[in-house]
C-alpha positions in Angstrom: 15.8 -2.2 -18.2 12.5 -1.9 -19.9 10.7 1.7 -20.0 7.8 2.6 -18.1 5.6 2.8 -21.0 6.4 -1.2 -21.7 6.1 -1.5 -18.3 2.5 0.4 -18.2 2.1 -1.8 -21.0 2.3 -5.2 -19.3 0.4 -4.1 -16.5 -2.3 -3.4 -18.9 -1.7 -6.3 -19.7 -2.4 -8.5 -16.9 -5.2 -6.7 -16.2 -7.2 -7.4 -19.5 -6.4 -11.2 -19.5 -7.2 -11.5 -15.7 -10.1 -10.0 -16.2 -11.2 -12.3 -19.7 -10.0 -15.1 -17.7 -12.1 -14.6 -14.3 -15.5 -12.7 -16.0 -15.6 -14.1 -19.6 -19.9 -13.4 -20.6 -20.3 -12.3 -17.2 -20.4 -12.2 -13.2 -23.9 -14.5 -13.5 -23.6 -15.0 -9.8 -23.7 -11.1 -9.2 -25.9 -10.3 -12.4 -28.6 -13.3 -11.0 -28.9 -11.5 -7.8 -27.7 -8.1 -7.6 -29.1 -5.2 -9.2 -27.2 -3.1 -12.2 -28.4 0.2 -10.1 -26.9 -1.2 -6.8 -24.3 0.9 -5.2 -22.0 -0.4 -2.7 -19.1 0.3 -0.2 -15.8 -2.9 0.5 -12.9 -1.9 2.7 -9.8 -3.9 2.2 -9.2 -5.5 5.3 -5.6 -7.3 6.5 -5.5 -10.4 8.6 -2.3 -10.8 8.6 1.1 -8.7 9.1 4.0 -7.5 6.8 4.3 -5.0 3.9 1.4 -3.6 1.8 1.8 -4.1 -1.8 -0.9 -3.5 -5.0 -2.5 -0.5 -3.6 -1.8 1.1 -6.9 -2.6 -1.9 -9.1 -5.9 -2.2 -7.3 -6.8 1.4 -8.0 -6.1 0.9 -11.7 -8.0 -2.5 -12.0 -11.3 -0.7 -10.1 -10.8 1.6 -13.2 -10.3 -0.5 -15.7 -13.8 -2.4 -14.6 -15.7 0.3 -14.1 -14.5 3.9 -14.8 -16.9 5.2 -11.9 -15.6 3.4 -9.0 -14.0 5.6 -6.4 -11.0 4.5 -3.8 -10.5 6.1 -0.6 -6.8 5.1 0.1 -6.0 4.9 4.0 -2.7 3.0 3.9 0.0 2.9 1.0 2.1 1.0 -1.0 5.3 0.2 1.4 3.5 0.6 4.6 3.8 -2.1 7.0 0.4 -3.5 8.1 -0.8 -5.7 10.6 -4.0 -7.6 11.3 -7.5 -5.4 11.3 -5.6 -2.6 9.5 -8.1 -1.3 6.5 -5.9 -0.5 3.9 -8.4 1.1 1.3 -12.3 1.5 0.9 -13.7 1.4 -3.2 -17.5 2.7 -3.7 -19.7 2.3 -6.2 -21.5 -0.4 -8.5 -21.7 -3.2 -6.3 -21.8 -5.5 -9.1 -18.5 -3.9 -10.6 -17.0 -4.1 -7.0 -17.8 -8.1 -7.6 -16.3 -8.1 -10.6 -12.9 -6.9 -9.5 -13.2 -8.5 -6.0 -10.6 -11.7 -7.0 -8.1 -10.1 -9.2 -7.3 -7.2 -6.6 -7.2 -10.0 -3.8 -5.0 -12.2 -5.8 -2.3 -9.8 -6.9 -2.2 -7.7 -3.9 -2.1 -11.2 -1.4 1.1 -12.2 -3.7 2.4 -8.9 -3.9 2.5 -8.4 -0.4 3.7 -11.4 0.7 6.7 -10.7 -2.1 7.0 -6.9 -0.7 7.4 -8.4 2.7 10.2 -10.9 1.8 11.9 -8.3 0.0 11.8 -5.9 3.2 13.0 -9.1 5.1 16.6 -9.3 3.2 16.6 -4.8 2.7 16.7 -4.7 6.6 19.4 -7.7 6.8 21.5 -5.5 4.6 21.5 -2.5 6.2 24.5 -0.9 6.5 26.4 -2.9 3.9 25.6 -1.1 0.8 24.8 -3.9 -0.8 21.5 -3.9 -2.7 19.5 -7.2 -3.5 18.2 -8.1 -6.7 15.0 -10.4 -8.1 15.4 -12.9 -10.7 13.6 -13.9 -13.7 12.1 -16.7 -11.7 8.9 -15.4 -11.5 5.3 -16.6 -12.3 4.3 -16.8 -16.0 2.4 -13.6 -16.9 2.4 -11.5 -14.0 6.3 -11.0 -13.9 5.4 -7.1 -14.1 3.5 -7.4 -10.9 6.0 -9.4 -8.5 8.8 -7.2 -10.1 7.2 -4.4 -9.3 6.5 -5.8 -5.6 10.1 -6.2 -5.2 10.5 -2.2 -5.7 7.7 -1.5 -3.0 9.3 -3.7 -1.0 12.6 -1.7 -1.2 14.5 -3.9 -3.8 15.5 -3.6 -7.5 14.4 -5.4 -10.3 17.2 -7.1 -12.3 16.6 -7.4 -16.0 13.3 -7.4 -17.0 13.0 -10.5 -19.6 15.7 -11.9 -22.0 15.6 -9.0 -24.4 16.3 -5.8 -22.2 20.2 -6.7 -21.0 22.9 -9.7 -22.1 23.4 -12.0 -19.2 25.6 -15.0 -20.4 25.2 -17.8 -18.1 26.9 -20.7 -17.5 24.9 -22.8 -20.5 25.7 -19.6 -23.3 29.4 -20.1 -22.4 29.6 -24.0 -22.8 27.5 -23.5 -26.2 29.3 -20.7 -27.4 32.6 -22.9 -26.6 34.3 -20.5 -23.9 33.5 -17.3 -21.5 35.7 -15.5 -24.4 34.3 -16.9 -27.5 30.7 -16.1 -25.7 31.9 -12.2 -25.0 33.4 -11.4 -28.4 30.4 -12.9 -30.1 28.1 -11.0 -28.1 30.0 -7.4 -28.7 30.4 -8.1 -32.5 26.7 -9.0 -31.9 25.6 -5.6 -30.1 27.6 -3.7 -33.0 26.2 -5.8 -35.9 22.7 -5.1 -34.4 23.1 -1.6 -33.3 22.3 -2.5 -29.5 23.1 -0.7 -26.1 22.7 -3.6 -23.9 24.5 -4.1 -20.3 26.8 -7.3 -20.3 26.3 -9.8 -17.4 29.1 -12.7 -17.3 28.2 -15.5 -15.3 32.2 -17.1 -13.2 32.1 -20.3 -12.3 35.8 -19.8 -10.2 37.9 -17.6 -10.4 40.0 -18.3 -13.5 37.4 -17.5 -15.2 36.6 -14.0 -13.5 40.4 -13.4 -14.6 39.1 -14.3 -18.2 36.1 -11.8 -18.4 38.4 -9.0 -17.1 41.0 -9.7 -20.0 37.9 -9.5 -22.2 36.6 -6.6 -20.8 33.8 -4.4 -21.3 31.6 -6.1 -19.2 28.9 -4.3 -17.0 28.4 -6.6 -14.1 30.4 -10.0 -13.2 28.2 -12.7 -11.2 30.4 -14.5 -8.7 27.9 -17.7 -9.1 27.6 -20.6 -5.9 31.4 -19.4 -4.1 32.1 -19.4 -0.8 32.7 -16.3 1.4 36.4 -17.2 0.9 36.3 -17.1 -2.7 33.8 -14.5 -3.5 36.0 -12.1 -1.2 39.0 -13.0 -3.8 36.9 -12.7 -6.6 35.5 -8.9 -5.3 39.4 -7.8 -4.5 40.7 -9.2 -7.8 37.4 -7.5 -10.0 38.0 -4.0 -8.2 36.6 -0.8 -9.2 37.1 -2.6 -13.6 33.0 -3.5 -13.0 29.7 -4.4 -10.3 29.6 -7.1 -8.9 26.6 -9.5 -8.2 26.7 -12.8 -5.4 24.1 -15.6 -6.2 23.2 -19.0 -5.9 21.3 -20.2 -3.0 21.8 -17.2 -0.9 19.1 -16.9 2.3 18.4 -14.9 5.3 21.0 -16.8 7.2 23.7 -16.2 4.6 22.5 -12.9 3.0 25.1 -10.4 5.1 27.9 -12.2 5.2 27.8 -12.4 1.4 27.5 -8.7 1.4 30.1 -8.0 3.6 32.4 -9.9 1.2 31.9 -6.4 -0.7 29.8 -7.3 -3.5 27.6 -4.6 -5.2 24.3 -7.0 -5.5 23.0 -9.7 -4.2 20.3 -11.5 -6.3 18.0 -13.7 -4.9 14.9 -16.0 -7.0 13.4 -16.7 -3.3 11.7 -13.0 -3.6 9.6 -14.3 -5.9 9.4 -17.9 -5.9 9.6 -18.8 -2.3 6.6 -16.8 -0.7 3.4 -17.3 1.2 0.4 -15.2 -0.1 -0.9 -12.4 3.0 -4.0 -13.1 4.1 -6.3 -10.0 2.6 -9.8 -10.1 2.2 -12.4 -7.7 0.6 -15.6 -6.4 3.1 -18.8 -5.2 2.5 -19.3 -2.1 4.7 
């Protein structure tokens, strides 16, 4: 997994090309009409219900605009809200409240509604001790954000990007020319580059689970589009020799029994690409 400091890093950021991409030369509406001495007061209002998400990343993009701007947090990241809730108030120059106004209400609207989907499959797995996963499939450029949402939202973030843990998939192994031609390579790889980097191995049946055990030294084996039947073999035949991982079109009506086939993770793209923005909206007070 990626540090914090990279992490910090991409939130950074998003922040500094959201806010080149939305201001550019300037607010002109705000600057036509609102004085540079003007203060002002905005509560973050919810119309909607589910799981508060962005708090944080509001708080840092009110700073990043304008140093001076001060945030009066009432709810937290986590919290489940529901409609007229106020979740935060930020003071100071109205124009610099403007100026943040969409970004905070984009990110935290998609954060939220990601939070809240996550918190939908957490509580579906209660009592399994099976833990679910995001994906890669995330929107281009703000995959720090919606990963991040998945933690509020009582998840775990799977690897980052493509260079912070080996997952061989089914396309490496038919390139490579076999599940153990695509493992050798990749541990003569790691030693050659010097790299500590987890192993995922992507079966497609269970031959070729029985494959990536011979090979061994794998971190995590992804039981990939089985049936309960199936994946129940595959978890009994894997044992305690590594984790394992269900995916493949797994939903909230098919979430638990997958988990009570006894894998370790479930991993699930619909966290991130399958959601509804809340409906948030920033007041003047």
């Amino acid at each position: 997994m990626i540090s914090q400091a990279q992490f910090d890093k991409e939130i950074e950021l998003i922040i500094s090309n959201a806010i080149r991409e939305d201001v550019g030369d300037g607010d002109h509406s705000s600057l036509a009409c609102i004085p540079a001495s003007a203060q002002g007061k905005a509560k973050l209002l919810v119309k909607d219900t589910g799981v508060i998400a962005g708090v944080e990343f509001a708080k840092q993009v009110f700073a990043y605009v304008d140093a001076k701007m001060k945030v009066e947090t009432l709810i937290e990241d986590g919290s489940r809200v529901k409609h007229g809730d106020i979740v935060f108030y930020v003071e100071g120059a109205s124009q610099s409240i403007l100026k943040a106004e969409r970004l905070v209400l984009n990110a935290m609207q998609r954060m939220s509604a990601i939070a809240t989907k996550t918190r939908e499959f957490v509580d579906i797995l209660e009592g399994t001790g099976t833990k679910i996963l995001d994906t890669r499939k995330t929107t281009p450029g703000i995959r720090a954000l919606e990963k991040w949402a998945v933690k509020i939202g009582g998840g775990e973030n799977h690897r980052f990007a493509l260079y912070d843990m080996i997952m061989l998939k089914d396309n490496h192994i038919d390139f490579a020319g076999g599940v153990s031609k695509a493992i050798n390579l990749t541990k003569d790889y790691l030693k050659n580059t010097e790299r500590d980097l987890k192993i995922i191995v992507e079966a497609r049946n269970l031959d070729e689970i029985k494959e990536i055990l011979n090979c061994g030294g794998v971190y995590r084996i992804l039981i990939d589009n089985f049936n309960y039947e199936d994946t129940r073999k595959a978890v009994k035949l894997i044992g305690n020799q590594c984790l394992t991982e269900s995916s493949g079109g797994i939903n909230e009506n098919t979430l638990r029994k997958y988990a009570e086939c006894g894998v370790d993770y479930i991993s699930s793209g619909a966290l991130t690409h399958s959601v509804y923005n809340k409906d948030l909206s920033l007041k003047a007070v």
